[in-house]
Each structure stands twice: as C-alpha cells, then as structure tokens.
mmCIF file of the N, C-alpha and C atoms, coordinates in Angstrom:
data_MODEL
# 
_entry.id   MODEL 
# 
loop_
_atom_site.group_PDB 
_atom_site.id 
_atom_site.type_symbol 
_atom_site.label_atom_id 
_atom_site.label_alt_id 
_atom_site.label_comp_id 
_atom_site.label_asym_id 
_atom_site.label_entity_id 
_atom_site.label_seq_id 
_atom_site.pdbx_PDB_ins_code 
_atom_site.Cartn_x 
_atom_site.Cartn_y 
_atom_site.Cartn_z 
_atom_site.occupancy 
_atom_site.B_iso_or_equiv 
_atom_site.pdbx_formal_charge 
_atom_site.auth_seq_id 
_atom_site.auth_comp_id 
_atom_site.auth_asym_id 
_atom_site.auth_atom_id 
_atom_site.pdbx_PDB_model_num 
ATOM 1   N N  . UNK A 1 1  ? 16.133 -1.264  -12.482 1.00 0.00 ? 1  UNK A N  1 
ATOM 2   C CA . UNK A 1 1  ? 16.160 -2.610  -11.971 1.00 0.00 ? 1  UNK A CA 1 
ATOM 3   C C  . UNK A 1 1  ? 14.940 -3.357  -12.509 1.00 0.00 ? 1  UNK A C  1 
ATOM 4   N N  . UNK A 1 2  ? 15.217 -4.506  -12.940 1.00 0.00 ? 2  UNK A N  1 
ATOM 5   C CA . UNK A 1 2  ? 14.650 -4.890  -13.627 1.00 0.00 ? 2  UNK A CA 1 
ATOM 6   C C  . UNK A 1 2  ? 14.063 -6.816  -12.966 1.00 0.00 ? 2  UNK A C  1 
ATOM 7   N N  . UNK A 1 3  ? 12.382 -6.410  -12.582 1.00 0.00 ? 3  UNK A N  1 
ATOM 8   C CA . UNK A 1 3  ? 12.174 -7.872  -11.929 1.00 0.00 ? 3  UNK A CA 1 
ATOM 9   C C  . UNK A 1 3  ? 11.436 -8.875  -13.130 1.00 0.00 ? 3  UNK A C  1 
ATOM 10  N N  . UNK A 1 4  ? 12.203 -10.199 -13.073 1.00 0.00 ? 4  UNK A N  1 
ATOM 11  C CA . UNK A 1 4  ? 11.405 -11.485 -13.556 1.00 0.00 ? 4  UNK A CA 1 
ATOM 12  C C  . UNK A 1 4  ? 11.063 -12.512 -12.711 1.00 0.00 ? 4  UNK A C  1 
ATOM 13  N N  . UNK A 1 5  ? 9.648  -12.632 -13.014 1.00 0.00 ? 5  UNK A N  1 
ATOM 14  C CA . UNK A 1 5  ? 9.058  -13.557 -12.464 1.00 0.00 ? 5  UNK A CA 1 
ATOM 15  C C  . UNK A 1 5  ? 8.389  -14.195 -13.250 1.00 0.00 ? 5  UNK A C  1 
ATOM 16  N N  . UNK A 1 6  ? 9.028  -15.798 -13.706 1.00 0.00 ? 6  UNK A N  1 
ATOM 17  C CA . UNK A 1 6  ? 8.119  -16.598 -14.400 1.00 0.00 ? 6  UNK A CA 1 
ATOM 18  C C  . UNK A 1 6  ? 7.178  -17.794 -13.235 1.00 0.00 ? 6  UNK A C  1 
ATOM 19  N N  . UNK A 1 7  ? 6.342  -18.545 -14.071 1.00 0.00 ? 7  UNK A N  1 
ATOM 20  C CA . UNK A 1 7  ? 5.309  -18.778 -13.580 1.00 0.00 ? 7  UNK A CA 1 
ATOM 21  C C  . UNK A 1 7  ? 6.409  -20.197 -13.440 1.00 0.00 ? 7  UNK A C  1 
ATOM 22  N N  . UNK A 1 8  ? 5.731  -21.055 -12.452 1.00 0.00 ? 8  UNK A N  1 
ATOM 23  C CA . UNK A 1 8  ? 6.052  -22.235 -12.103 1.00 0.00 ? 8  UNK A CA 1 
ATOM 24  C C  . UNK A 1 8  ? 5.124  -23.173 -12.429 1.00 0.00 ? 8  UNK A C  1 
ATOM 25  N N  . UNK A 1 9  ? 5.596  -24.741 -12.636 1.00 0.00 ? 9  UNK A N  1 
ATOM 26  C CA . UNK A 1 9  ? 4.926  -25.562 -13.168 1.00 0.00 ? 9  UNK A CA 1 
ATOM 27  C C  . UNK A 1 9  ? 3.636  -25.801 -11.972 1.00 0.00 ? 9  UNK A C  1 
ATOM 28  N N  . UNK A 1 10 ? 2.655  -26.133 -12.346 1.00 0.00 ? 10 UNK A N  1 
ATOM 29  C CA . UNK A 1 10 ? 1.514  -26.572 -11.769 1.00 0.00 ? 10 UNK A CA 1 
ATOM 30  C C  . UNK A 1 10 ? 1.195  -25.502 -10.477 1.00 0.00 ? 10 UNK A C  1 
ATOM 31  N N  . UNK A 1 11 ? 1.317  -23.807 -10.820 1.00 0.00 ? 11 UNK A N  1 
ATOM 32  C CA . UNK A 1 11 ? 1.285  -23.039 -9.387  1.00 0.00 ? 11 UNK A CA 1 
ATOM 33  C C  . UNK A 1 11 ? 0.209  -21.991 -10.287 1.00 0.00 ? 11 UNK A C  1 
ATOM 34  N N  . UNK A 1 12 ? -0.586 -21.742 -9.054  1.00 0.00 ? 12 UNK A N  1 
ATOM 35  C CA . UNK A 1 12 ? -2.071 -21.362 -9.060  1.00 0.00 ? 12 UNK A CA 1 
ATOM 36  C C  . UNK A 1 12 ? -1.498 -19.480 -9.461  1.00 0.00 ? 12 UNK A C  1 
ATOM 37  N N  . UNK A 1 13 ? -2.678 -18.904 -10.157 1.00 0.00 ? 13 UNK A N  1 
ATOM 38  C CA . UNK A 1 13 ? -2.534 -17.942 -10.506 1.00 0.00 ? 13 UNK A CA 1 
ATOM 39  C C  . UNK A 1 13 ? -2.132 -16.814 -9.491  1.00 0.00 ? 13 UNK A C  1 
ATOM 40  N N  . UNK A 1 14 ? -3.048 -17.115 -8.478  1.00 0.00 ? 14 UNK A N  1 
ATOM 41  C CA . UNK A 1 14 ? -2.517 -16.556 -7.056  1.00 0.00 ? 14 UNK A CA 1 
ATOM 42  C C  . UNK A 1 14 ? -1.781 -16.631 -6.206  1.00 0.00 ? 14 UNK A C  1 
ATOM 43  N N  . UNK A 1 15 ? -1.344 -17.714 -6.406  1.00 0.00 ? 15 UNK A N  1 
ATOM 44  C CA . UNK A 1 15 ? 0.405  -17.795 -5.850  1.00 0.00 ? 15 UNK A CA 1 
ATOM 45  C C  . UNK A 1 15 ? 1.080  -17.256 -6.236  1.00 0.00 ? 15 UNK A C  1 
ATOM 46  N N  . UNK A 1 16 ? 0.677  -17.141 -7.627  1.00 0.00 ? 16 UNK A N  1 
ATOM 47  C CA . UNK A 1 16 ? 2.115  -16.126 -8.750  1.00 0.00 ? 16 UNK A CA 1 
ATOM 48  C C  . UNK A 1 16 ? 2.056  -14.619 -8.382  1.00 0.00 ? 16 UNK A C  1 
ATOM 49  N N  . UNK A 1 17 ? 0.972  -13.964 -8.207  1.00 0.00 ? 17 UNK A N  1 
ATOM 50  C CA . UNK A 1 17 ? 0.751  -12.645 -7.431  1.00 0.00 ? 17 UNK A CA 1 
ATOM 51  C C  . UNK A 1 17 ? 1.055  -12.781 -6.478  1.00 0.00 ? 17 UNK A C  1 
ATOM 52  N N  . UNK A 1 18 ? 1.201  -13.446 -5.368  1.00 0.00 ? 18 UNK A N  1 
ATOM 53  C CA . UNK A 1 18 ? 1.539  -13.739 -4.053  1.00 0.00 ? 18 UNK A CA 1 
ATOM 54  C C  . UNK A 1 18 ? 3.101  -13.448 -4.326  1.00 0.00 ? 18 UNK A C  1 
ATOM 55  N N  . UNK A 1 19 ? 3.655  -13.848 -4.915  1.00 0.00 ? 19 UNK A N  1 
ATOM 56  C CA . UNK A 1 19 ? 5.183  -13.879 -5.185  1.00 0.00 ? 19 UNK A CA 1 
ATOM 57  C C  . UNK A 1 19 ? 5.149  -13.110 -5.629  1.00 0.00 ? 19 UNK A C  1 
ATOM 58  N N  . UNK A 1 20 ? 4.766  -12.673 -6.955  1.00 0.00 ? 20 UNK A N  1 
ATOM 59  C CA . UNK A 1 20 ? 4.955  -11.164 -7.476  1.00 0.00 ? 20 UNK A CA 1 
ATOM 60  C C  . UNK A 1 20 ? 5.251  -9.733  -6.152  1.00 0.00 ? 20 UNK A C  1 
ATOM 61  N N  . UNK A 1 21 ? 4.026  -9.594  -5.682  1.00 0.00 ? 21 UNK A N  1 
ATOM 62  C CA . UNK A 1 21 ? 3.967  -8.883  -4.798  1.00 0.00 ? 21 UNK A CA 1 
ATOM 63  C C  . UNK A 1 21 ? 4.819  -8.614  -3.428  1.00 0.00 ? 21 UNK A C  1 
ATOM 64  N N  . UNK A 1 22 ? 5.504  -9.958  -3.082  1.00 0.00 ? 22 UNK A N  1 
ATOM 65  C CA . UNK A 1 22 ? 6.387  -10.133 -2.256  1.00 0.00 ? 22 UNK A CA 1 
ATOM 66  C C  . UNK A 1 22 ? 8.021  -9.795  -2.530  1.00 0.00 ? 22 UNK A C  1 
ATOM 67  N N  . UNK A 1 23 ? 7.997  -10.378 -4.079  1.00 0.00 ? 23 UNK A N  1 
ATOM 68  C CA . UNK A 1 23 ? 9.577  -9.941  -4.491  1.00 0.00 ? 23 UNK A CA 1 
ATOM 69  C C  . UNK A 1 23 ? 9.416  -8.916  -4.428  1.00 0.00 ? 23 UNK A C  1 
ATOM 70  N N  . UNK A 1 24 ? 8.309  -7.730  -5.242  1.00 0.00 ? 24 UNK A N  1 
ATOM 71  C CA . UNK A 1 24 ? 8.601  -6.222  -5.479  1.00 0.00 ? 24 UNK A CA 1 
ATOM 72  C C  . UNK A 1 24 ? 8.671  -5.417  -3.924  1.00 0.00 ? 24 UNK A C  1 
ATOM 73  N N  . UNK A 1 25 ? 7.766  -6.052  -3.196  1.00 0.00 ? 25 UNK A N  1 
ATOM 74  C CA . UNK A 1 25 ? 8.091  -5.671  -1.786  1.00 0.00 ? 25 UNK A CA 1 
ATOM 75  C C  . UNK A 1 25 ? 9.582  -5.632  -1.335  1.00 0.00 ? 25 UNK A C  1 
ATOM 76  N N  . UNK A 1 26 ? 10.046 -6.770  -1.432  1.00 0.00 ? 26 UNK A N  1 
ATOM 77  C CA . UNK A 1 26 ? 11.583 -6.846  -0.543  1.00 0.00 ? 26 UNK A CA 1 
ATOM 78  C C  . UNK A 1 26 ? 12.163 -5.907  -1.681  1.00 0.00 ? 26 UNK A C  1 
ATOM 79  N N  . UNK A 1 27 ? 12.043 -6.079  -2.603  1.00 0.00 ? 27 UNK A N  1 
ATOM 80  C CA . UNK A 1 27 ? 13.168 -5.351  -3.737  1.00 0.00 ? 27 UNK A CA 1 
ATOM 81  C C  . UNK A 1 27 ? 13.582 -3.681  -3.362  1.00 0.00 ? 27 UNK A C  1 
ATOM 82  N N  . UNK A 1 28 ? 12.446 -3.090  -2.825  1.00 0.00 ? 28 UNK A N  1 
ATOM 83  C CA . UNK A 1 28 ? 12.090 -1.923  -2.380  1.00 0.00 ? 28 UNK A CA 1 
ATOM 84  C C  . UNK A 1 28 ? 11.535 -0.941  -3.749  1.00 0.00 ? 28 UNK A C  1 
ATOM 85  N N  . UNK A 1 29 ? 11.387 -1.028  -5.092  1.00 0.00 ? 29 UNK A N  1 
ATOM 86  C CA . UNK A 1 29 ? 10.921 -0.604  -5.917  1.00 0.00 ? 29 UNK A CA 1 
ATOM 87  C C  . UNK A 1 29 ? 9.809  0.370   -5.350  1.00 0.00 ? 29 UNK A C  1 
ATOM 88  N N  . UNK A 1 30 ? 8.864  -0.271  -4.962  1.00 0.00 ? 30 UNK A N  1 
ATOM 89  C CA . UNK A 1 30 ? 7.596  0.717   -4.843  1.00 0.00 ? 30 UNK A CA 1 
ATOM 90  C C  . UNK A 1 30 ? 8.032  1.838   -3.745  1.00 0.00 ? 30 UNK A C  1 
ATOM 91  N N  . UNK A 1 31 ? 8.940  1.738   -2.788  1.00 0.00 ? 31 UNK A N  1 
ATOM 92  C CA . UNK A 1 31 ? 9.365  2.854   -1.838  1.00 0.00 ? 31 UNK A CA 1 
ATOM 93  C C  . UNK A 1 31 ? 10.194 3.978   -2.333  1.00 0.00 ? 31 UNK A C  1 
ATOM 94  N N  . UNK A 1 32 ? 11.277 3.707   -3.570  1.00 0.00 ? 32 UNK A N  1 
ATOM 95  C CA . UNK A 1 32 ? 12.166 4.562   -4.268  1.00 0.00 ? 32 UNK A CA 1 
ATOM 96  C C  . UNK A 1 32 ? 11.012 4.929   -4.931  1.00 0.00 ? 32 UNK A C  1 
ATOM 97  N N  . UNK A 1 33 ? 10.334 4.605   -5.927  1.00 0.00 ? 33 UNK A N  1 
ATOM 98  C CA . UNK A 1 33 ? 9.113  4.993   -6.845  1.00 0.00 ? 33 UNK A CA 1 
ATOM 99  C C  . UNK A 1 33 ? 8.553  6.312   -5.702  1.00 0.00 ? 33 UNK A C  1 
ATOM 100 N N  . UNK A 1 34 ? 7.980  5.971   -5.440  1.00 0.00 ? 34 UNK A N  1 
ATOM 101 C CA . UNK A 1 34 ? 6.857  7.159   -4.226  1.00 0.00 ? 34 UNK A CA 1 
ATOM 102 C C  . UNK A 1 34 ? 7.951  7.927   -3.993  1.00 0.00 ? 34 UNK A C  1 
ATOM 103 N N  . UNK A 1 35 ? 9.377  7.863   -3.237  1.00 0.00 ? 35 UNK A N  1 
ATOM 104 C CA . UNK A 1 35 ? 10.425 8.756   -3.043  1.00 0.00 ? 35 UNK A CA 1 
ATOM 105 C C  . UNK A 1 35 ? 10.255 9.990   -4.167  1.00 0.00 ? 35 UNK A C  1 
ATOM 106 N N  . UNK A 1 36 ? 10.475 9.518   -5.255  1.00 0.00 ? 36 UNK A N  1 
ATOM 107 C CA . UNK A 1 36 ? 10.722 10.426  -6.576  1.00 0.00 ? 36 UNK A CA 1 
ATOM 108 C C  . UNK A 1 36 ? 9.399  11.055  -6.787  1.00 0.00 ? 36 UNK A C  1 
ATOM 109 N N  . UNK A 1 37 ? 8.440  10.556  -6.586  1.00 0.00 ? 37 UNK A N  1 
ATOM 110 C CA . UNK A 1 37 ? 6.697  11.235  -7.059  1.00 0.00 ? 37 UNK A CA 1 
ATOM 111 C C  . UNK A 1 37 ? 6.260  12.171  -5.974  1.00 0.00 ? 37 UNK A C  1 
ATOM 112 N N  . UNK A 1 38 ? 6.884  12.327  -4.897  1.00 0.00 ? 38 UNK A N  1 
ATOM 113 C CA . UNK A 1 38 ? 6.830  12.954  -3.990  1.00 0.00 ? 38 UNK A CA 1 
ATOM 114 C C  . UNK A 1 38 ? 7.678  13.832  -2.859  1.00 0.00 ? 38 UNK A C  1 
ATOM 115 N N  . UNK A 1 39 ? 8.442  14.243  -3.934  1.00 0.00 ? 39 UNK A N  1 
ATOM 116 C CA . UNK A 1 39 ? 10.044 14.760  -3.612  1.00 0.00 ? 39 UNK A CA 1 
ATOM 117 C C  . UNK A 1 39 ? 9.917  16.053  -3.477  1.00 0.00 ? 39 UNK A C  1 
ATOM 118 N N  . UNK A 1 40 ? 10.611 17.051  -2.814  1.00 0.00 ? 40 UNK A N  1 
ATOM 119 C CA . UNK A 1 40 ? 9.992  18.509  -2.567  1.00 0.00 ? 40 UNK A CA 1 
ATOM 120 C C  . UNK A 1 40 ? 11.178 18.974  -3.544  1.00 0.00 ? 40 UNK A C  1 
ATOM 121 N N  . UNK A 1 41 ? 10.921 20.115  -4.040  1.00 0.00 ? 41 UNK A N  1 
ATOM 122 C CA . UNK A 1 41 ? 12.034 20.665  -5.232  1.00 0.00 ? 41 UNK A CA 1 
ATOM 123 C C  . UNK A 1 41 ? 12.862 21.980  -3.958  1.00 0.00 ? 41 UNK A C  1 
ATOM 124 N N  . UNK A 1 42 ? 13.905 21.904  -4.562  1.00 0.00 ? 42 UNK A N  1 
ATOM 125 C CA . UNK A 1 42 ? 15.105 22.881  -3.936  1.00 0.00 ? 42 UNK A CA 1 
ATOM 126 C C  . UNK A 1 42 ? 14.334 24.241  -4.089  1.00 0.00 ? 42 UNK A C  1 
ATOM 127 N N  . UNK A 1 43 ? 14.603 25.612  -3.075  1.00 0.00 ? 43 UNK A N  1 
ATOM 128 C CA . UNK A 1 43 ? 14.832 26.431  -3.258  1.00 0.00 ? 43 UNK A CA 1 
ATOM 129 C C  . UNK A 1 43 ? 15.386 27.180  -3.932  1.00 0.00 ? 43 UNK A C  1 
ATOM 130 N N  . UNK A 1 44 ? 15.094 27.763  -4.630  1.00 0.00 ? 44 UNK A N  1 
ATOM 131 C CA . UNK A 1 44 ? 15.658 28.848  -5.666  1.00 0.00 ? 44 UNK A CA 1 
ATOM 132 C C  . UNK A 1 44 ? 16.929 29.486  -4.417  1.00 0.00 ? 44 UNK A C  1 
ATOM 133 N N  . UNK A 1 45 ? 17.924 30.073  -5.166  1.00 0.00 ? 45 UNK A N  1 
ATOM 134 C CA . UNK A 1 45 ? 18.639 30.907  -4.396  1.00 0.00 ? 45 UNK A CA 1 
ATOM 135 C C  . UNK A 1 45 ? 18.105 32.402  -4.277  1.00 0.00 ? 45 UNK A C  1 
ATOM 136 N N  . UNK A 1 46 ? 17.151 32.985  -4.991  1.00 0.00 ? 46 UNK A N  1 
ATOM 137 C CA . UNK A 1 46 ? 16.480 34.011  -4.824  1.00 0.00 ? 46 UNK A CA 1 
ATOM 138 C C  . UNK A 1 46 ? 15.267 34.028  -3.462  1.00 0.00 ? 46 UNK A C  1 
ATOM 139 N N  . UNK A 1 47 ? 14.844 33.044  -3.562  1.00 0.00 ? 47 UNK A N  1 
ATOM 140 C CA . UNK A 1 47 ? 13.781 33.054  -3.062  1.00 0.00 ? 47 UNK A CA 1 
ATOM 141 C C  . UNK A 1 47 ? 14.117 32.468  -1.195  1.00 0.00 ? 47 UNK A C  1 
ATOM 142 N N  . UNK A 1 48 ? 15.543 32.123  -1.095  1.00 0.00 ? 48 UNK A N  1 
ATOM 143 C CA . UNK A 1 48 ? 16.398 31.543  0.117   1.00 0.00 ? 48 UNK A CA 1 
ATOM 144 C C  . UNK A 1 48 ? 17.194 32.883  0.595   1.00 0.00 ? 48 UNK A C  1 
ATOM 145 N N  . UNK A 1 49 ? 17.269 33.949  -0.005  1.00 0.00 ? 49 UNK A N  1 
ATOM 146 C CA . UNK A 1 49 ? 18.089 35.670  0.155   1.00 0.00 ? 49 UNK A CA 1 
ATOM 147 C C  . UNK A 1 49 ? 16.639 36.262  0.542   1.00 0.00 ? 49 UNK A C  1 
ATOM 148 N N  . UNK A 1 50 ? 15.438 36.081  0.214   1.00 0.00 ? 50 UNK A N  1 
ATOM 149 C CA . UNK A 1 50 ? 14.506 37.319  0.218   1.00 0.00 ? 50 UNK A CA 1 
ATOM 150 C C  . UNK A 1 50 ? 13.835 36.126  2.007   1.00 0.00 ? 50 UNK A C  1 
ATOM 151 N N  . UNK A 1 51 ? 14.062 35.403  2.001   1.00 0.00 ? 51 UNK A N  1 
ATOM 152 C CA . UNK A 1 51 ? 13.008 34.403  3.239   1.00 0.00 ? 51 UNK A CA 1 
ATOM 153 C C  . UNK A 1 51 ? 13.960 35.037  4.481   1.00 0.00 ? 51 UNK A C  1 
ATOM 154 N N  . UNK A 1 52 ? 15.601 34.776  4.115   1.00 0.00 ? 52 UNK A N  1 
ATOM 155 C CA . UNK A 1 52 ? 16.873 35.416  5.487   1.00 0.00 ? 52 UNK A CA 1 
ATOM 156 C C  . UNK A 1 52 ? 16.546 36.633  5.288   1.00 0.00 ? 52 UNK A C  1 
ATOM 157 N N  . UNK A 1 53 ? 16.829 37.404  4.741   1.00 0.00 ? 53 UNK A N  1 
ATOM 158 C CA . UNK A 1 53 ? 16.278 39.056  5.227   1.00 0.00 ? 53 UNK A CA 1 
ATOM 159 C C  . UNK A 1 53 ? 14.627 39.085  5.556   1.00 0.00 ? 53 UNK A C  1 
ATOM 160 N N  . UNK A 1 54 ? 13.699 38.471  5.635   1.00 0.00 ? 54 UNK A N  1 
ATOM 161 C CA . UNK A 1 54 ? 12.334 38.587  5.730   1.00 0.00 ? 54 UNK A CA 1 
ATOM 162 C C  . UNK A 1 54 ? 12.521 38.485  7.287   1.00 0.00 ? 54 UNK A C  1 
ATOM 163 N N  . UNK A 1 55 ? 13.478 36.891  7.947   1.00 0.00 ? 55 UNK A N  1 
ATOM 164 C CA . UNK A 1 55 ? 13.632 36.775  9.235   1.00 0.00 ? 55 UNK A CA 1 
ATOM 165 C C  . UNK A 1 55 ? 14.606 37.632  10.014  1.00 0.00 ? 55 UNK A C  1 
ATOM 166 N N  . UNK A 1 56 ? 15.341 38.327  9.200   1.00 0.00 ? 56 UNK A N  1 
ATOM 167 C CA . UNK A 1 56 ? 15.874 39.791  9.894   1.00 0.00 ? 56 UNK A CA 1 
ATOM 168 C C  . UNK A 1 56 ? 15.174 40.826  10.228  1.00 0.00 ? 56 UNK A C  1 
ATOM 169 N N  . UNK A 1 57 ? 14.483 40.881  8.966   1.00 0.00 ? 57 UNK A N  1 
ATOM 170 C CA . UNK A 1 57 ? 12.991 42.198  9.316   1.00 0.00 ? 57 UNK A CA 1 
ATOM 171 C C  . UNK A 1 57 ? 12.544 41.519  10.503  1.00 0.00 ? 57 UNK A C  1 
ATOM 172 N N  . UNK A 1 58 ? 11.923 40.793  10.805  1.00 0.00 ? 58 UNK A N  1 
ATOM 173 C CA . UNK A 1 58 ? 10.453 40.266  11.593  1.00 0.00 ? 58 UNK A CA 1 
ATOM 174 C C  . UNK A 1 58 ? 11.501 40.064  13.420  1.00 0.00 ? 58 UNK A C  1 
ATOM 175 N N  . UNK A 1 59 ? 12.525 39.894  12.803  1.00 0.00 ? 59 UNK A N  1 
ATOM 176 C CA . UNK A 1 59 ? 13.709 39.647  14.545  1.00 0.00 ? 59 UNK A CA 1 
ATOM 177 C C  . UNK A 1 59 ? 13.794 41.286  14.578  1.00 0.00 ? 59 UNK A C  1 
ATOM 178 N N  . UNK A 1 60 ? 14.490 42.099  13.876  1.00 0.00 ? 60 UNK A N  1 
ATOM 179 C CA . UNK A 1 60 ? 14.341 43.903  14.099  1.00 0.00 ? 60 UNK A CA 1 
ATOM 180 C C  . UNK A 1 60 ? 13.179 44.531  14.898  1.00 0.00 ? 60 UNK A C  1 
ATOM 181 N N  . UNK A 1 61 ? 12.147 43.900  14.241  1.00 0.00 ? 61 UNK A N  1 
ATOM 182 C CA . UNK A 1 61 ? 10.965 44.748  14.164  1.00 0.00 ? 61 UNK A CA 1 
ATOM 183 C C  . UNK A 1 61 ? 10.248 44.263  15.676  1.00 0.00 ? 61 UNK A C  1 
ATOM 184 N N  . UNK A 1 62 ? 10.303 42.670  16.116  1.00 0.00 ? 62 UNK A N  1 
ATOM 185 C CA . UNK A 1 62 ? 10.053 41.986  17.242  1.00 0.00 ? 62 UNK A CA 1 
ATOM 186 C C  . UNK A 1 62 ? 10.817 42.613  18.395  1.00 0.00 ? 62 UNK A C  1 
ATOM 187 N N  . UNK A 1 63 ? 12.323 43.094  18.196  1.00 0.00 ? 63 UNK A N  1 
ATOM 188 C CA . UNK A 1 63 ? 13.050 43.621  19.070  1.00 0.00 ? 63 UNK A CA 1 
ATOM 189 C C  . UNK A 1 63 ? 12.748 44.947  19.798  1.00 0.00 ? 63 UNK A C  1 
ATOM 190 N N  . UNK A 1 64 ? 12.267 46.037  18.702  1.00 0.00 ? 64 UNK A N  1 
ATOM 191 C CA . UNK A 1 64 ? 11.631 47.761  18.811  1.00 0.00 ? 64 UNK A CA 1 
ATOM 192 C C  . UNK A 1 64 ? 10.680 47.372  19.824  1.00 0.00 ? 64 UNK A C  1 
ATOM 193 N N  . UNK A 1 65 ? 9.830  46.276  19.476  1.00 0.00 ? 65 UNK A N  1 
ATOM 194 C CA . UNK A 1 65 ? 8.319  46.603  19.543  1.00 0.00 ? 65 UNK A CA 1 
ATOM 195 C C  . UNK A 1 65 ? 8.795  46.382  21.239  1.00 0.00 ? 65 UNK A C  1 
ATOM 196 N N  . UNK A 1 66 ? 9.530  45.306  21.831  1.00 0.00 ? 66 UNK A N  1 
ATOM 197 C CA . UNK A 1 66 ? 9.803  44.896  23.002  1.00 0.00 ? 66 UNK A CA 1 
ATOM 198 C C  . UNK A 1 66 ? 10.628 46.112  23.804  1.00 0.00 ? 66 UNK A C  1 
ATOM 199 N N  . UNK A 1 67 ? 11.136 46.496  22.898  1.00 0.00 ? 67 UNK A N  1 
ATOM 200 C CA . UNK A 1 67 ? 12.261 47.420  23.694  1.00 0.00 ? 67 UNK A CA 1 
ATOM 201 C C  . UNK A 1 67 ? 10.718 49.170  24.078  1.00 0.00 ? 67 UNK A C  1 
ATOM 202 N N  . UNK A 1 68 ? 9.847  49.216  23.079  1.00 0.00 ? 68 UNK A N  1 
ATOM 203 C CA . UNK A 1 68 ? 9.029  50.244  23.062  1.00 0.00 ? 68 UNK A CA 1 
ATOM 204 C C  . UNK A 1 68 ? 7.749  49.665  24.446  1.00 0.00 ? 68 UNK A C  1 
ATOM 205 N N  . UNK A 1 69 ? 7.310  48.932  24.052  1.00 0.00 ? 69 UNK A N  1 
ATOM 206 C CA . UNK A 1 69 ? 6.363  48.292  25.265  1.00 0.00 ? 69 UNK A CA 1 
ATOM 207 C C  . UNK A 1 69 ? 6.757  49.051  26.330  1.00 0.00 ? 69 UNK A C  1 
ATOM 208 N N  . UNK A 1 70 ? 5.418  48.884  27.519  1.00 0.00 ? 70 UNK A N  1 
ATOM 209 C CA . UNK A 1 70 ? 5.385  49.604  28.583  1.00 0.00 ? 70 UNK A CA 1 
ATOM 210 C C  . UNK A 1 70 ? 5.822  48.498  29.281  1.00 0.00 ? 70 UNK A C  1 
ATOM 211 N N  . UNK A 1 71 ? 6.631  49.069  30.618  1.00 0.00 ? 71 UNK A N  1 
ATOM 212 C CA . UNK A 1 71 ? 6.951  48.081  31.558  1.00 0.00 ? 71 UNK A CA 1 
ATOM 213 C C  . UNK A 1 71 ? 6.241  47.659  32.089  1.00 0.00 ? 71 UNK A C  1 
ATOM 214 N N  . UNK A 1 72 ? 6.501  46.470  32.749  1.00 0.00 ? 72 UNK A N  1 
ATOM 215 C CA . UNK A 1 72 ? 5.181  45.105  33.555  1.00 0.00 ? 72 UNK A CA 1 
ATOM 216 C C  . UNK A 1 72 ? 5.539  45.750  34.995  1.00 0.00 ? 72 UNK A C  1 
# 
C-alpha cells in the first residue's frame, strides 16, 4: 500500500508532517509493520511431539510421587 502526500499551496512544513503522520496513522501501516517484525515463528512438528510426551512424563511421574507420599 502505497501513501501520497503532496504538499499544499501556501502550507507550513509542519503541517505537512502533521498530515503525514496522521494519514499513516489511520492507514494502519505502522501496526501491520511491527505485526511482521515481531511475529513468533511456528513450532517445528518435532519439537511439538518431544514438549506432549515431556507433559506425559512430568503428569506420570507427578502421579507416583502422590500416590507414594505418606498420608496426611
């Protein structure tokens, strides 16, 4: 997407940034921009098989330890 902004007759340099800054605002440019520069990358499917069996171990192993404990 592509913004133009020409200058207007007899309008102060800072008005033109004033507008500049306001169109790119509403446009939403700078919010999609940051979206993409700060995007988390997918999981591998390897690394999404070894994390579910990691939380099977750690639920198994949480279960023994409860079932072994001395009674209250």
């Amino acid at each position: 997407m592509v913004l133009e902004i020409k200058k207007k007759e007899k309008e102060s340099p800072q008005s033109l940034v004033h507008r500049f800054t306001k169109i790119v605002r509403q446009s939403g440019l700078l919010l999609e921009a940051r979206k993409k520069q700060f995007r988390k990358r997918a999981k591998s499917d390897l690394s999404k098989k070894k994390s579910a069996i990691r939380r099977v171990e750690n639920k198994e192993k949480k279960r023994l330890e409860n079932k072994m404990s001395k009674p209250k």
